[in-house]
FISE-843002 format. One line per field, with one value per residue (C-alpha): residue number from 1; residue in three letters; x, y, z. Coordinates in Angstrom, 2 decimals, decimal comma. Each point is the difference from the previous one (the first is absolute). Layout:
! residues N
pos [NUM	...] $
code [ALA	...] $
x [X	...] $
y [Y	...] $
z [Z	...] $
***
This chain:
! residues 315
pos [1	2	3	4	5	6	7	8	9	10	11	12	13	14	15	16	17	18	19	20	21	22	23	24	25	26	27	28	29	30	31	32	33	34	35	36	37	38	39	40	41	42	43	44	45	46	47	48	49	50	51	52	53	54	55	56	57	58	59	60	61	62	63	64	65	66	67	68	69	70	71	72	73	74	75	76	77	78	79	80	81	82	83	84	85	86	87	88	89	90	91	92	93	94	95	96	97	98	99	100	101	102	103	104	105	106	107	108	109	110	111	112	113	114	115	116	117	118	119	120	121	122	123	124	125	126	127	128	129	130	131	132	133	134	135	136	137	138	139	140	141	142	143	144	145	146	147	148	149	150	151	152	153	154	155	156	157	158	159	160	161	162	163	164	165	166	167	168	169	170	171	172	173	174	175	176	177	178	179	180	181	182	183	184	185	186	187	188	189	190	191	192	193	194	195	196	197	198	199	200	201	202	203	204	205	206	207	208	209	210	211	212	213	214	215	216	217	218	219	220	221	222	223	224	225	226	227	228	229	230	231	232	233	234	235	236	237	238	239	240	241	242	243	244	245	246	247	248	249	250	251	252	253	254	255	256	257	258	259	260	261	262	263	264	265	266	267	268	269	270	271	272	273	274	275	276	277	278	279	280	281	282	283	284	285	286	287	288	289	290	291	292	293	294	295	296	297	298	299	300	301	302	303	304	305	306	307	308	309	310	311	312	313	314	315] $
code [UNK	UNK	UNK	UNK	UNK	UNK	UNK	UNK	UNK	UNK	UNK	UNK	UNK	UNK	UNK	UNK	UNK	UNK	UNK	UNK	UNK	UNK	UNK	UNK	UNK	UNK	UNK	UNK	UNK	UNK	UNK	UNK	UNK	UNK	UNK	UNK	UNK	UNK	UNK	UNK	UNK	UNK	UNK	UNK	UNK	UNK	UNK	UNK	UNK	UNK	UNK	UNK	UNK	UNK	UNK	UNK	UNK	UNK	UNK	UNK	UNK	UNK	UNK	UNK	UNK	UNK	UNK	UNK	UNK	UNK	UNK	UNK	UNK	UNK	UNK	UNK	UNK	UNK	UNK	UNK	UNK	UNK	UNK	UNK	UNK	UNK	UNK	UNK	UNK	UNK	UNK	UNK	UNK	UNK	UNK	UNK	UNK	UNK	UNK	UNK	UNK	UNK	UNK	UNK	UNK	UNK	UNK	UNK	UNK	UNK	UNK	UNK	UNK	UNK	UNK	UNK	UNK	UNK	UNK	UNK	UNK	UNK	UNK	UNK	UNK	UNK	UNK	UNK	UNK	UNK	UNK	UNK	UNK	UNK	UNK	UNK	UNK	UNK	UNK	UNK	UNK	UNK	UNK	UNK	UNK	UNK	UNK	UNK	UNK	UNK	UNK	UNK	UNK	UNK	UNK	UNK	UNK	UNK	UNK	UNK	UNK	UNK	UNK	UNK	UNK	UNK	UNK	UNK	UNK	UNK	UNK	UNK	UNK	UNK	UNK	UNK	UNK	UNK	UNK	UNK	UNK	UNK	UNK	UNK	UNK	UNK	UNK	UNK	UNK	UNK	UNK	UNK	UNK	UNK	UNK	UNK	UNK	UNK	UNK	UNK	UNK	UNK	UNK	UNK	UNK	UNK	UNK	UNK	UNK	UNK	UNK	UNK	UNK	UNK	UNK	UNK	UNK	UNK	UNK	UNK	UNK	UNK	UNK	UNK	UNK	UNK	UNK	UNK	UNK	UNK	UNK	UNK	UNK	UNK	UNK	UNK	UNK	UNK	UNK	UNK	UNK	UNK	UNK	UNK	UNK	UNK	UNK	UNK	UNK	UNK	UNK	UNK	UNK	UNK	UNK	UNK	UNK	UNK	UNK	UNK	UNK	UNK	UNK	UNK	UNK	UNK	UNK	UNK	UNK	UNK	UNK	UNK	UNK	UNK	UNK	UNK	UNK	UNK	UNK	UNK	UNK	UNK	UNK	UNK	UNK	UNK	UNK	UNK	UNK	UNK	UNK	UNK	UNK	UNK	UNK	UNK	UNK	UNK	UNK	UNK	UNK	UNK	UNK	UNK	UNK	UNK	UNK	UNK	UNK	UNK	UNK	UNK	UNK	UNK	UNK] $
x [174,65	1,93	-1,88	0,91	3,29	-0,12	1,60	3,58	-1,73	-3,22	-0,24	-0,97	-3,25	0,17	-3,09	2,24	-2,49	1,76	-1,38	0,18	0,20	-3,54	-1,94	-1,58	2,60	-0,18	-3,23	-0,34	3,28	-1,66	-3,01	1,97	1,96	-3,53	-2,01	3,00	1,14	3,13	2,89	-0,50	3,12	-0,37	2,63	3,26	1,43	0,58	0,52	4,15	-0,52	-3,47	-0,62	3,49	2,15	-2,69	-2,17	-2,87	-3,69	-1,20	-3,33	-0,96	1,03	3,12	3,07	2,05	2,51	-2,86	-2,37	0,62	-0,83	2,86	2,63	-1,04	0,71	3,04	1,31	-0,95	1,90	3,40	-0,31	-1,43	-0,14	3,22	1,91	-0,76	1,13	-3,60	2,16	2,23	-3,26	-1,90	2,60	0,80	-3,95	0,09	2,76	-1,36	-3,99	-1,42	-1,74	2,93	2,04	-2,69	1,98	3,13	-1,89	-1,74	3,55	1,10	1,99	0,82	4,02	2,11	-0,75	-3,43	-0,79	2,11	-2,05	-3,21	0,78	0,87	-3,02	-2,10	1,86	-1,06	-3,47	-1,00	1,67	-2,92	-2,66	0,74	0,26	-3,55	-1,26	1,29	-1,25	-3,69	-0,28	-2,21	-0,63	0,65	1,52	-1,39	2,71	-1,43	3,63	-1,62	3,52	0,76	3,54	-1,25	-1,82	3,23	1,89	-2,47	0,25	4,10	-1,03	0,19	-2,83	-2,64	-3,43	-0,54	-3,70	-0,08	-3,56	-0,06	-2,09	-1,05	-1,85	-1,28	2,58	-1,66	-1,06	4,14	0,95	-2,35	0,80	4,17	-1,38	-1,58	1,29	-0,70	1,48	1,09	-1,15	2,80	2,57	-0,78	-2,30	2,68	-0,53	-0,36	2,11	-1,37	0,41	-0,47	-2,68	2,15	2,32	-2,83	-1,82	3,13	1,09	-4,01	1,22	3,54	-0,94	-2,71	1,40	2,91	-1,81	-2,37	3,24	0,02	-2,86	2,40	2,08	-0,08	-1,54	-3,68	-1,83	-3,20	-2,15	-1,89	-1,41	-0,71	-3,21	-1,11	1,55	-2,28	-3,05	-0,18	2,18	-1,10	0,78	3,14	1,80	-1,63	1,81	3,33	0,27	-0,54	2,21	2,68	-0,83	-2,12	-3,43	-2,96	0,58	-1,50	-1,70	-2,24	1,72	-2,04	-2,95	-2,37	2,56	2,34	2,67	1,03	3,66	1,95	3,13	3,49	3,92	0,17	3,31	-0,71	-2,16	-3,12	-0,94	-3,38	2,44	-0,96	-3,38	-2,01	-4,01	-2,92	1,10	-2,02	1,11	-0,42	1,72	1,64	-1,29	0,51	2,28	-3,42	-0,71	3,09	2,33	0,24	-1,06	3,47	1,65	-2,64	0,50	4,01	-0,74	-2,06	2,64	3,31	-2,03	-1,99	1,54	-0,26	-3,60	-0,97	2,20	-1,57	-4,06	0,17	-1,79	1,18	-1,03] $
y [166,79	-3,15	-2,88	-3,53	-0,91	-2,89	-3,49	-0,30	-3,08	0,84	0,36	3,39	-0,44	1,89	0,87	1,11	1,50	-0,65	1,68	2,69	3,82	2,16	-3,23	0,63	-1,13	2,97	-0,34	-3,72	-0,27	2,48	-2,10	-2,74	1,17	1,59	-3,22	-2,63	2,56	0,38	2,12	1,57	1,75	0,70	-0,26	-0,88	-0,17	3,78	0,54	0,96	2,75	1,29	-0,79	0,54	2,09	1,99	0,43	0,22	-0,76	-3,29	-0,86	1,32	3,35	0,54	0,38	-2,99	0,83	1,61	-2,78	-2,35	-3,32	0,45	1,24	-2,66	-2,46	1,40	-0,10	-4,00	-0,86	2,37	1,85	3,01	0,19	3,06	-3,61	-0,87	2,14	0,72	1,25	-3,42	-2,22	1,63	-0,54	-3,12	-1,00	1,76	-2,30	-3,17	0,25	1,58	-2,24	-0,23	-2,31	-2,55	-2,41	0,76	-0,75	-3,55	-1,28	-2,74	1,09	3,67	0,69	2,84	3,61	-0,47	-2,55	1,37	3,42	-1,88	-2,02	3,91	1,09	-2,88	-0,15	3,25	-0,11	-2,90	2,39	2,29	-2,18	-1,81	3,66	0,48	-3,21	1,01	3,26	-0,80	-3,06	-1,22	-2,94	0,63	2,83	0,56	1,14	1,85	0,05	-1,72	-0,51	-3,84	0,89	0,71	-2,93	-2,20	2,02	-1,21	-3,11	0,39	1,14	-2,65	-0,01	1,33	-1,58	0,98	0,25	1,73	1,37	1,29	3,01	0,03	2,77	0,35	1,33	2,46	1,63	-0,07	1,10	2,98	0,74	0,20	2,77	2,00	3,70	-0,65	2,15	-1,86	2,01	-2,16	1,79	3,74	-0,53	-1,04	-2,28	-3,82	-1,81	-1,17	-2,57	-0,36	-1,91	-2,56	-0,07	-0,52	-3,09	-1,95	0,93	-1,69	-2,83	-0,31	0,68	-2,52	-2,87	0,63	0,18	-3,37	-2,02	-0,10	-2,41	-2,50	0,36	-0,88	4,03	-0,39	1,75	1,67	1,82	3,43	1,66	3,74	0,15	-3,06	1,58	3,12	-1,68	-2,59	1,80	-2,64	-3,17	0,79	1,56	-3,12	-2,66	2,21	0,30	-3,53	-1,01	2,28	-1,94	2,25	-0,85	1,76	3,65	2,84	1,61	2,68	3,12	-1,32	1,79	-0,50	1,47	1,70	-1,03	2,05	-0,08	0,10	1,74	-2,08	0,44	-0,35	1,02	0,49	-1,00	1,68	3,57	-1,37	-1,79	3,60	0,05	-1,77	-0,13	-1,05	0,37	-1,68	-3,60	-0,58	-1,15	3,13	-0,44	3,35	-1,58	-1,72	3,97	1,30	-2,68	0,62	-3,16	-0,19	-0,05	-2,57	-2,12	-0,19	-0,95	-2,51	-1,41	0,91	-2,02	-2,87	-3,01	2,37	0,82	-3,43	-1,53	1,93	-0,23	3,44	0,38	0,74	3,35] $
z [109,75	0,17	0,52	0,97	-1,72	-2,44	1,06	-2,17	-0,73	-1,71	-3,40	-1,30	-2,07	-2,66	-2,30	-3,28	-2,53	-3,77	-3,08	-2,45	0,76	-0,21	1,34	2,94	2,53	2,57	0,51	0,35	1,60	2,91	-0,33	0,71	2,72	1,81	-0,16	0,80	3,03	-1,74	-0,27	-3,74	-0,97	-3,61	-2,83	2,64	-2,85	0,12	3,94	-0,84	-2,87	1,02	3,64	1,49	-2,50	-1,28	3,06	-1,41	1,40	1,88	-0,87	3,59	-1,46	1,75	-1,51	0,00	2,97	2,62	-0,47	2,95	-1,40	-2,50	2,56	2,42	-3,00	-0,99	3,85	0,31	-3,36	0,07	3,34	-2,13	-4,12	0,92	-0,05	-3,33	-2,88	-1,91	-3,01	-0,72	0,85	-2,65	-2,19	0,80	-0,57	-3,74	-0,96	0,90	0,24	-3,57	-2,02	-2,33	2,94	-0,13	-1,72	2,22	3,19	-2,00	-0,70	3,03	2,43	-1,49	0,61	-0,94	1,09	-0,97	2,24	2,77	-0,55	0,64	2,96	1,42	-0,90	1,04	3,44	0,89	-1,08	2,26	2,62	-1,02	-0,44	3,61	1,14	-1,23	1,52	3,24	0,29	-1,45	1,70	-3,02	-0,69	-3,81	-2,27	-3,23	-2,71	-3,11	-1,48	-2,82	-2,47	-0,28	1,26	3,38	0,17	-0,86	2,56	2,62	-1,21	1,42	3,14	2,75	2,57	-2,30	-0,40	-3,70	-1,72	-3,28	-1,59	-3,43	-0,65	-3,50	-1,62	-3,63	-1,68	-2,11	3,67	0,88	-3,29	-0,05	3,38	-0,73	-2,48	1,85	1,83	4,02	2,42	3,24	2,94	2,19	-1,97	0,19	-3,75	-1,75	-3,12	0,15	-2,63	-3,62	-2,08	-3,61	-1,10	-1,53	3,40	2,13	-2,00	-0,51	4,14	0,73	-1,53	1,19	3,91	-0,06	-1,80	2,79	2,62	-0,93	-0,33	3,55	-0,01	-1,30	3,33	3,40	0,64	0,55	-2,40	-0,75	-2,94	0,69	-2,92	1,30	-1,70	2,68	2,14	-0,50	-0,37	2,34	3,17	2,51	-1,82	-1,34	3,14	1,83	-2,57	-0,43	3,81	0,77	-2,52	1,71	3,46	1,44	0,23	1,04	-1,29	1,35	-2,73	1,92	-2,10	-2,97	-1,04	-2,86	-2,61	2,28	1,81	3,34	0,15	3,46	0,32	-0,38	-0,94	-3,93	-0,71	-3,87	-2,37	-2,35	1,62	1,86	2,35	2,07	0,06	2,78	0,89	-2,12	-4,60	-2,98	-0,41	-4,02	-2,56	-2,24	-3,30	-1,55	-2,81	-1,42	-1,45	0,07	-2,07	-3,72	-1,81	-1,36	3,25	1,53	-3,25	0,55	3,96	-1,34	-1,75	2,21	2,75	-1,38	1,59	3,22	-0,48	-0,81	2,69	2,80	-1,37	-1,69	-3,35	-3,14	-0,97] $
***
């Protein structure tokens, strides 16, 4: 399965998809990866706990440690992930990369055991991600870590060829969608998490005021609203791809409202991560009947300067 190593010298492109939680990003991050010939490896974000501690399923639908892609990766980047102790990384990662350390990793030049924790942590993750380049021989690997921190840790890593797209959705869509009782089929049907409606409006606003501040650095940057992304699937893969350096996609698994998804090597990320051939492409708008007013009325508010910002209307 290993293909051509990667030159020490070449920067790794990385497609980092930033955002909110409940947006869309599986599905456009697979998008993505299909239609750029990239390596799409979901949230990375999670690869210690979930991936290697947990061993839980690859998006191929093999559990972590007999799916090939993964062990080939974790051979290139430690000589095998039994060199790497899954437990302290995924510690290590919950001290330093929840959205509360945001303004630990903006300070210059973090010192102390903060800063010492991060350089760890961001030493060992360009291990993986080099480990990924060299075993995909891609081109490009799209991240759907979506947190802000992961974006700054990138940001550490030397050698990496950074692009950043935000993913908005409307946020009543992501706040009805944190409410709701899914069973993830990737994790035996057990529940996915919920947030309050209160916790998921201010989070909309938090994540992508974050993640937009990155236009104001040296980090190329791009816009995607999911609801483009949904109705125009041609345009918008065309301008996010070339924008990521890779022009020309391949969009061929694109039907008239369907989208035929190839297999790849998510390691976590929203349950659909699993499926693959021909599902609906549309835009979810089951909160439109199933919102109280009251609830779509505080949304409104919560997220205003959001909603404007981004060319949502008031409602």
């Amino acid at each position: 399965m290993t293909a051509e190593p990667t030159s020490p010298q070449q920067p790794i492109r990385i497609l980092f998809v930033g955002g909110h939680g409940r947006s869309g990003s599986t599905l456009v991050s697979r998008a993505l990866g299909a239609a750029g010939k990239a390596s799409c490896v979901g949230e990375l974000r999670y690869l210690w706990k979930q991936g290697v501690a947990k061993n839980q399923l690859c998006g191929c639908n093999r559990r972590f440690a007999r799916c090939a892609f993964w062990q080939d990766v974790g051979d290139a980047a430690f000589g095998g992930w039994r060199n790497v102790d899954a437990i302290e990384m995924a510690g290590l990662h919950q001290s330093v990369m929840r959205i509360r350390h945001l303004a630990h990793h903006l300070l210059p030049g973090s010192t102390g055991a903060f800063g010492r924790r991060v350089r760890l942590y961001a030493e060992t993750m360009a291990k993986v991600y080099r480990g990924i380049a060299e075993v995909s021989g891609s081109p490009m690997i799209v991240d759907s870590s979506k947190f802000p921190t992961s974006a700054l840790l990138l940001r550490r890593m030397p050698g990496i060829d950074l692009r950043i797209v935000q993913l908005v959705r409307g946020p009543h869509g992501v706040v009805h969608s944190w409410s709701r009782t899914v069973q993830r089929a990737d994790k035996g049907g057990r529940l996915m998490a919920t947030h309050s409606p209160t916790r998921a409006a201010a989070e909309w606003l938090v994540f992508n005021a974050a993640i937009e501040s990155f236009r104001l650095t040296r980090t190329p940057w791009t816009l995607l609203r999911y609801e483009d992304f949904v109705a125009r699937p041609h345009s918008e893969l065309s301008r996010v791809l070339e924008f990521a350096g890779s022009p020309s996609p391949d969009t061929g698994f694109l039907g008239d409202g369907t989208i035929d998804l190839p297999v790849d090597h998510s390691v976590a990320g929203n349950p659909m991560r699993i499926r693959t051939g021909v599902v609906p492409l549309r835009a979810d708008e089951e909160w439109r009947t199933a919102m109280r007013r009251a609830r779509r009325r505080m949304v409104t508010v919560f997220t205003a300067p959001g909603m404007l910002r981004y060319g949502y209307p008031l409602r």
